[in-house]
N, C-alpha and C positions, 0 to 999 in steps of 0.2 A: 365569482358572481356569474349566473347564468347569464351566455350569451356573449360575454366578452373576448374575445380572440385570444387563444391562447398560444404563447410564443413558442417552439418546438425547435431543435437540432438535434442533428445524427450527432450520437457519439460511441466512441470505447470505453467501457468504462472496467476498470482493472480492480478488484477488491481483492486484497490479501491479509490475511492474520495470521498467527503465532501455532504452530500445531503444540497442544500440548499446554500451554502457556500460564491454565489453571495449578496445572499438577508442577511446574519448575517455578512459581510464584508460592505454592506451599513449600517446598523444598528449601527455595532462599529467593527472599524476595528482593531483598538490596542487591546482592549477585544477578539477579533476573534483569530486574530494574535496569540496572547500569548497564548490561550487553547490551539490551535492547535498543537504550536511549543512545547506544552508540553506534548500532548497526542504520538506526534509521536519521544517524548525522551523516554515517563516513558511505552508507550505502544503497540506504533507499531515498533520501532527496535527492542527493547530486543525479543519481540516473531516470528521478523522476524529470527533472530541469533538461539532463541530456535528453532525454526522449519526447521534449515539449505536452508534458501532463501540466495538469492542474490539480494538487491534491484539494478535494472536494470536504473530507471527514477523515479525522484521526481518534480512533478510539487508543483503549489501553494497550490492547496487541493487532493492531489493524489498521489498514488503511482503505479509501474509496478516494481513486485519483480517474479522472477523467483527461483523454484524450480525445482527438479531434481524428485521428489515424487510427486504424484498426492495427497496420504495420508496426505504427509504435508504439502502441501498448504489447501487442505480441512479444516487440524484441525487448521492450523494458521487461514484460516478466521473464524471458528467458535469461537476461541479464543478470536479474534478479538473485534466478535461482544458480547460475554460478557463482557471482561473487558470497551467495549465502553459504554456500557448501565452501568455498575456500577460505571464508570467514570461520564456517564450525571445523578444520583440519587440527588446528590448534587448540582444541575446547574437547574435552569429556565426552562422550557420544550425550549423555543424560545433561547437558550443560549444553547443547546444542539447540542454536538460533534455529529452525526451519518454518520456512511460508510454505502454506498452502494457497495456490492461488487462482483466481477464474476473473474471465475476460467476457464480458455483453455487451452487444453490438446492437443499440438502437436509440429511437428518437428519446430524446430526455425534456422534459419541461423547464423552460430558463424563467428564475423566480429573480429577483435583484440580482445582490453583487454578493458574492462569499468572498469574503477573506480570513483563511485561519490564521489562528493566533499560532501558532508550533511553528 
């Protein structure tokens, strides 16, 4: 509504998805499925929680997790992407997890309360 104050905070916000994700869900999608639902148990919450994120939105090969730290969204996706690479060492190159991923640094607009369900 025009005219009513609109609440605002700095944030990090960290978006990463699946490179590829379309073409190894053609390939085998129960195979795909299942790494992934595992990758983002054993490897991308616990170090979202370590790095004090809040994930925002999960899609199918994706996530938008917001931080309060620019520091900590930086070292969660560095993080990230090694334990991702040490995760694909034992997997097929063509069978292989990889995030791409990007980090933006600004005001965000605060609308109620998110809680995801995942």
């Amino acid at each position: 509504m025009a005219g009513e104050p609109v609440e605002r905070r700095l944030a990090a916000i960290l978006a990463a998805d699946v490179v590829g994700y379309s073409q190894s869900m053609e390939q085998d999608e129960a195979g795909t499925l299942t790494a992934l639902r595992m990758r983002w148990r054993d490897v991308v919450r616990p170090l979202i929680a370590q790095y004090h994120g809040r994930l925002v939105k999960m899609m199918g090969d994706g996530v938008l997790v917001e931080f309060s730290s620019a520091v900590n969204a930086v070292q969660c996706a560095a993080e990230l992407q090694e334990r991702m690479a040490d995760a694909n060492k034992n997997r097929p190159e063509a069978q292989a997890i990889v995030l791409r991923i990007g980090i933006n640094v600004g005001d965000v607009i605060v609308e109620g309360t998110f809680t995801p369900t995942n």
